[in-house]
C-alpha positions as CSV (number, residue, x, y, z in Angstrom):
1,X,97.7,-142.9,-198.1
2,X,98.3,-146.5,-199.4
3,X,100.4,-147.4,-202.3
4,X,97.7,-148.7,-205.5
5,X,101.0,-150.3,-207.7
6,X,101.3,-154.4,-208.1
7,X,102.7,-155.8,-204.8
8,X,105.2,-158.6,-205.7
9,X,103.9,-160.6,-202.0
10,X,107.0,-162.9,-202.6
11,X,109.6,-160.3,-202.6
12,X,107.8,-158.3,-199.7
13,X,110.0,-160.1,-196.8
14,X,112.9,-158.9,-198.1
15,X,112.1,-155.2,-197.4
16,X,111.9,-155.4,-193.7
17,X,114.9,-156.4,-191.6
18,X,114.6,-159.8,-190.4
19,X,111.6,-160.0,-192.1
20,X,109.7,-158.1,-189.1
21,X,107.2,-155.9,-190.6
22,X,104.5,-153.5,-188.4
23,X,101.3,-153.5,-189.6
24,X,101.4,-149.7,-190.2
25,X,104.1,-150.3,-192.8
26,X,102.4,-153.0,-194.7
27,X,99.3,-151.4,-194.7
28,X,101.2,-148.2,-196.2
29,X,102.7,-151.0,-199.1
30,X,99.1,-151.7,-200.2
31,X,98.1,-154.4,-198.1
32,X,94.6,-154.2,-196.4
33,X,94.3,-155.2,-192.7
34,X,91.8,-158.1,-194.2
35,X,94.5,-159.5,-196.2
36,X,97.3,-159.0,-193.3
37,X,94.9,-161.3,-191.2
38,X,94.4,-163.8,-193.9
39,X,98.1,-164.0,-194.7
40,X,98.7,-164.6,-190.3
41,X,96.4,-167.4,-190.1
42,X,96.3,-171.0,-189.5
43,X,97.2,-171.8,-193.2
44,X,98.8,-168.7,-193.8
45,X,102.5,-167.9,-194.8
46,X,103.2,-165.1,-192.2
47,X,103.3,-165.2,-188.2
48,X,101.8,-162.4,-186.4
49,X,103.9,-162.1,-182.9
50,X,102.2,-159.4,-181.8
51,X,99.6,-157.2,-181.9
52,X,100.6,-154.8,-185.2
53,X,103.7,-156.8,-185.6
54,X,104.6,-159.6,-188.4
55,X,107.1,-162.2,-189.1
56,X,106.9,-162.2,-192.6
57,X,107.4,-166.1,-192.7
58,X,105.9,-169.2,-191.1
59,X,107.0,-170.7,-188.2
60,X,108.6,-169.9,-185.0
61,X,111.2,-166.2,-185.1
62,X,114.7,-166.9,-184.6
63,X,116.7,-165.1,-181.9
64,X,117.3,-162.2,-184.3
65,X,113.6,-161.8,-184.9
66,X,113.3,-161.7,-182.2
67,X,115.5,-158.9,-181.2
68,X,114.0,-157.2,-183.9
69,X,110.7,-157.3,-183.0
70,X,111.8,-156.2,-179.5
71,X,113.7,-152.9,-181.2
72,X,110.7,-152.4,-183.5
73,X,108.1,-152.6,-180.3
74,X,110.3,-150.3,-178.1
75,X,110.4,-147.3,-180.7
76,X,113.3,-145.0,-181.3
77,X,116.3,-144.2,-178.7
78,X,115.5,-148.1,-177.8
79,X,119.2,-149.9,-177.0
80,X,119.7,-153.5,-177.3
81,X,121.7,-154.7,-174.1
82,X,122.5,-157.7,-172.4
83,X,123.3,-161.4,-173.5
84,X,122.4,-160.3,-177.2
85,X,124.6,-157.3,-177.3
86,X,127.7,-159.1,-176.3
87,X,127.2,-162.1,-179.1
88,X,127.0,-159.0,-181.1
89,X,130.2,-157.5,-180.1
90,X,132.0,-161.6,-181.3
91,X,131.9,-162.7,-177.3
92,X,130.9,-166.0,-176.6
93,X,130.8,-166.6,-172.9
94,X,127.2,-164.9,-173.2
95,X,124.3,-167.6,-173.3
96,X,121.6,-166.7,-175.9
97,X,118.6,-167.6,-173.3
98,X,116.2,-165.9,-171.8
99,X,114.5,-162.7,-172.7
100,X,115.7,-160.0,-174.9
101,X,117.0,-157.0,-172.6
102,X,116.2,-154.1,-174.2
103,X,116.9,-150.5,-172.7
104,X,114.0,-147.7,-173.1
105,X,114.4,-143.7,-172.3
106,X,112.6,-143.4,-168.6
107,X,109.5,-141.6,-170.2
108,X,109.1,-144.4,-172.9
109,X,105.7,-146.7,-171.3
110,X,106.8,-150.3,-171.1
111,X,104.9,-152.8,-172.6
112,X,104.3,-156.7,-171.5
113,X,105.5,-158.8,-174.3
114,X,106.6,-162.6,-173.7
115,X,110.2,-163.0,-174.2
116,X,111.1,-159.4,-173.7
117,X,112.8,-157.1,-170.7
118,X,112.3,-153.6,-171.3
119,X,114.3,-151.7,-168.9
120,X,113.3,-148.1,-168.4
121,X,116.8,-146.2,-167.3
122,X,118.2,-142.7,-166.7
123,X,121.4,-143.7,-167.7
124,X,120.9,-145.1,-171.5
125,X,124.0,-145.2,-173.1
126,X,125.1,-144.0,-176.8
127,X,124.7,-147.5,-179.0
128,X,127.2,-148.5,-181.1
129,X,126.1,-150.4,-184.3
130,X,126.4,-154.1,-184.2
131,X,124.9,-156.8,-186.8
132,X,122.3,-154.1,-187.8
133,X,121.1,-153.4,-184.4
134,X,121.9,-150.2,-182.2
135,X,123.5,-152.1,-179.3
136,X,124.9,-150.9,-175.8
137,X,128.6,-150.7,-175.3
138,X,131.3,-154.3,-174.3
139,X,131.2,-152.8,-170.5
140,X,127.4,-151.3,-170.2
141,X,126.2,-154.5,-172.2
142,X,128.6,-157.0,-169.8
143,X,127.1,-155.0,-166.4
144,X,123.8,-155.1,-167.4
145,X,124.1,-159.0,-168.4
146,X,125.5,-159.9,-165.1
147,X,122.9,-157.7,-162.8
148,X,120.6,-160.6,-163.8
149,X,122.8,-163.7,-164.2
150,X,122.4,-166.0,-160.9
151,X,125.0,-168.5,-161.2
152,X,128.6,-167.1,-160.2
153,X,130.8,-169.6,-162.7
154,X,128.8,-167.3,-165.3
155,X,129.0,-164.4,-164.2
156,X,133.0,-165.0,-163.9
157,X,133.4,-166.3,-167.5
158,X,131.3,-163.2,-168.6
159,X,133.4,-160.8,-166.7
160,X,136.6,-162.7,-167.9
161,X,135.8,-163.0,-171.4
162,X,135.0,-159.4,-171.6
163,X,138.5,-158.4,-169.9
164,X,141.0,-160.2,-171.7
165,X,139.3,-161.0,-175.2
166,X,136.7,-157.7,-175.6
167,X,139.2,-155.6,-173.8
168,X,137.1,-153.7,-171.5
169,X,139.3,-152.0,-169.1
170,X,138.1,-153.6,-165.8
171,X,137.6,-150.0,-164.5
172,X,135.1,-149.5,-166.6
173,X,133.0,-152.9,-165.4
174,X,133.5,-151.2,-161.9
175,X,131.8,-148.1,-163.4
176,X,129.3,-149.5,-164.8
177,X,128.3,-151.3,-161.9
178,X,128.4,-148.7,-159.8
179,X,126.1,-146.9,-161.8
180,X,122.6,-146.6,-161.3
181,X,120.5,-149.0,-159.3
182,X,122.4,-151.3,-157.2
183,X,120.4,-154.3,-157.9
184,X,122.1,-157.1,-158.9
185,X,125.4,-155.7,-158.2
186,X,126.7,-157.8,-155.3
187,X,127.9,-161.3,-156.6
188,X,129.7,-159.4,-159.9
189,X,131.3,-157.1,-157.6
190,X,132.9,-159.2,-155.5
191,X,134.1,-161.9,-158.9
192,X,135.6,-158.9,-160.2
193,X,137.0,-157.8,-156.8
194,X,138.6,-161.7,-157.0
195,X,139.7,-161.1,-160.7
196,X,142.1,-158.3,-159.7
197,X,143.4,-159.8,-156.7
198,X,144.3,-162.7,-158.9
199,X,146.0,-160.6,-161.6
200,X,147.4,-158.7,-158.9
201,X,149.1,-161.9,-157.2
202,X,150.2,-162.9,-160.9
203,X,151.8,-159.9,-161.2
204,X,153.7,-159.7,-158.0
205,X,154.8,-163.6,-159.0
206,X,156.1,-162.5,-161.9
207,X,158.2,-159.6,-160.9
208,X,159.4,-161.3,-157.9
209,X,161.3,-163.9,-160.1
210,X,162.0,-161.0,-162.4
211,X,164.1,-159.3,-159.7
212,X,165.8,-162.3,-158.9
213,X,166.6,-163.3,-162.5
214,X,167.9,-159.2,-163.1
215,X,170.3,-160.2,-160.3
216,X,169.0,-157.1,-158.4
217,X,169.1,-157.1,-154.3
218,X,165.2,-157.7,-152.9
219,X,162.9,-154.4,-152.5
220,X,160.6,-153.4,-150.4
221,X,156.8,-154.8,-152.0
222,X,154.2,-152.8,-151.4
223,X,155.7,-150.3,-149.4
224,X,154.4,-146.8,-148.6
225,X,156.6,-144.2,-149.3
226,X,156.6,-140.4,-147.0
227,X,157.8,-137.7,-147.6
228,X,160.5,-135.9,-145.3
229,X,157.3,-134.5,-143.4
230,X,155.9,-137.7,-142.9
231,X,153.4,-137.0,-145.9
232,X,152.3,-140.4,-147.8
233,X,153.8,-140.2,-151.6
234,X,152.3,-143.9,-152.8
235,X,152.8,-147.2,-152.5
236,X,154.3,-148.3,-155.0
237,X,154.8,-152.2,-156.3
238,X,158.5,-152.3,-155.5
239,X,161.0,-149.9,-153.5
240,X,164.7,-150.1,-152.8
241,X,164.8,-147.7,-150.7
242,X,168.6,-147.4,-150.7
243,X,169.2,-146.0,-154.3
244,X,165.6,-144.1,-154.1
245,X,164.0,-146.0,-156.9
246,X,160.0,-147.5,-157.7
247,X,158.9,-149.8,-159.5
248,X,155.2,-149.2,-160.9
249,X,153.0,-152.5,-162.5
250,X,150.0,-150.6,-164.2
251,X,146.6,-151.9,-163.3
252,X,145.2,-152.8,-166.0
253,X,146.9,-154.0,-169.4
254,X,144.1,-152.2,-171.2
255,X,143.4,-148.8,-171.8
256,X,143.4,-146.6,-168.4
257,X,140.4,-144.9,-167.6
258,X,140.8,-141.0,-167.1
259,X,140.6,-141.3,-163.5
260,X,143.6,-143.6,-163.2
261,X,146.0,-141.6,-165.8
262,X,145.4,-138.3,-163.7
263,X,146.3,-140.5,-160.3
264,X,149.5,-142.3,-162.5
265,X,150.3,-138.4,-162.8
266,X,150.0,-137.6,-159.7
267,X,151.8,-140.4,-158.3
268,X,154.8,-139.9,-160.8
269,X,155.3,-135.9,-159.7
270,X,155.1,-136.5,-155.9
271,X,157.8,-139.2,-156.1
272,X,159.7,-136.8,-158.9
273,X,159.5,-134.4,-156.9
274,X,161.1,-135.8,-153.6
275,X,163.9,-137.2,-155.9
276,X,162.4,-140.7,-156.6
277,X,163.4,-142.6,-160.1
278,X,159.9,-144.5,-160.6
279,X,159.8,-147.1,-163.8
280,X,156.2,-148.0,-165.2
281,X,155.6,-151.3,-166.8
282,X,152.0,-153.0,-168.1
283,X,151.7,-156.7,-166.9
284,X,152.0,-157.9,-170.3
285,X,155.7,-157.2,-170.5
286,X,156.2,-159.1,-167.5
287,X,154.9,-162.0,-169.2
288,X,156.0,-161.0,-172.9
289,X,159.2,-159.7,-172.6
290,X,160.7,-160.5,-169.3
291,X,164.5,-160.2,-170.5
292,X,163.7,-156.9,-171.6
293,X,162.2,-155.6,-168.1
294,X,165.2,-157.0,-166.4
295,X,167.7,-155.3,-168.5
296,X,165.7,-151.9,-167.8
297,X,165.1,-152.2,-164.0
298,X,168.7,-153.6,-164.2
299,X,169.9,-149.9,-165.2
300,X,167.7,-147.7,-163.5
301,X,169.0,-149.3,-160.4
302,X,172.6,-148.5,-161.4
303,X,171.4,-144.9,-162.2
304,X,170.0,-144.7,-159.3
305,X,172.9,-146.0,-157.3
306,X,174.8,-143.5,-159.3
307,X,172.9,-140.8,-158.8
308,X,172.8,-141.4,-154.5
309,X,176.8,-141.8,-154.7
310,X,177.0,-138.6,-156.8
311,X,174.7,-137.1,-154.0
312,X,176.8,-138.5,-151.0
313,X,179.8,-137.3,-152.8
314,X,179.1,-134.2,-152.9
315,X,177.5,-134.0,-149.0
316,X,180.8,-135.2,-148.1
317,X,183.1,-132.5,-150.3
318,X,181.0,-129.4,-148.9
């Protein structure tokens, strides 16, 4: 059933998003399919960019028009992924070339349209609204956009960009790339295998001169620690072994994922539990508020030297 009232033509683009209009829709607002042809031809004010699709404007679609044309072609459950997902989350180490990557259920059929990558997955993730457009998440939008970037100076500013300023724990990158098809995965596996050895390194640096600067004798770095048994506790970042106290820089300076909380835990009561003082402190302190890390490793270690002369004091009285 088509609608018979007046149609204001002028105002009509601002109905549709982007001023991307199906055919079906305008025909339903009281257009014929004779005047819908008219109004996409040479002389015409409209653009038809594909087959039951219409840019309700002359001229060439931006990139926006483009997505939304792509969304509009790829039906419901359709997630926008990729460079255009990541300008949409405000990150700007994505370049806006190339085709739209858009993500389709498995069962959805995958049409050929210039300009377009539909990508048919098992693993479509829950979009998160962004500029109007359901989009896929920082780290499933970052993954997907490095699979098909070729040049490794891009995929390293992607993957740095979406560490430190889109704060996707880099966990999550590793996750995502894991997941699914393997394609592509290589050459941002191994940048982000080089992005935490670097942080690592940093890290160490920085502790290093924080020991010195706390005035506190030189521990053990990287040290596994057993257990009377000759079980393996962890390896923790720093041990002084002679006052039984660890020193623990977290991963990440982002959010932890599950996975590493429950292995934090785990960590934390097997040391506990064979006696062990163990401090915890994010990278970003190290770098933020180095006095204040010193004075706290500063008195654990005096507990702790406490603590073992309260111990051997009491060995020795029994």
């Amino acid at each position: 059933m088509t609608n018979s009232a007046p149609l204001d033509l002028d105002a009509l683009p601002r109905l549709f998003r982007h001023q991307v209009a199906t055919a079906t829709d305008l025909v339903a607002l009281g257009l014929t399919r004779t005047a819908i042809d008219e109004r996409c031809g040479d002389d015409g004010p409209w653009r038809r960019l594909q087959p039951g699709l219409v840019l309700l404007r002359d001229g060439p679609p931006s990139r926006a028009q483009r997505v939304q044309a792509a969304l509009t072609i790829a039906g419901p459950d359709a997630v926008l992924t990729g460079v255009d997902a990541l300008v949409c989350h405000g990150l700007t180490a994505a370049r806006l070339e190339g085709p739209v990557h858009v993500l389709i259920p498995p069962r959805r059929h995958s049409r050929l349209v210039d300009g377009v990558f539909f990508d048919r997955t098992h693993t479509l993730p829950v979009p998160q609204l962004r500029s109007g457009f359901p989009v896929a998440p920082p780290a499933r939008a970052t993954a997907d956009t490095c699979r098909r970037a070729k040049a490794a100076h891009h995929v390293r500013a992607l993957l740095l960009e979406a560490i430190r300023h889109g704060r996707v724990p880099p966990a999550a990158l590793r996750a995502e790339l894991a997941g699914g098809s393997s394609r592509g995965t290589a050459l941002p596996g191994r940048i982000l295998a080089e992005i935490d050895d670097g942080a690592s390194a940093l890290a160490k640096g920085l502790a290093s001169r924080l020991v010195r600067r706390a005035g506190l004798p030189t521990p053990r770095w990287r040290a596994p620690i057993c257990g009377p048994t000759g079980v393996h506790l962890a390896t923790p970042d720093a041990w002084w072994a002679e006052v039984d106290l660890a020193w623990e820089i977290t991963a990440h300076a982002f959010e932890p994922s599950p996975a590493e909380v429950h292995a934090t835990l785990r960590r934390a009561s097997r040391l506990a539990a064979a006696g062990i003082l163990v401090i915890h402190t994010p990278p970003t302190e190290l770098r933020d508020n180095p006095a204040r890390v010193a004075d706290l490793l500063r008195d654990a270690h005096d507990r702790a030297a406490a603590r073992v002369a309260r111990t051997e004091a009491a060995i020795m009285a029994a």
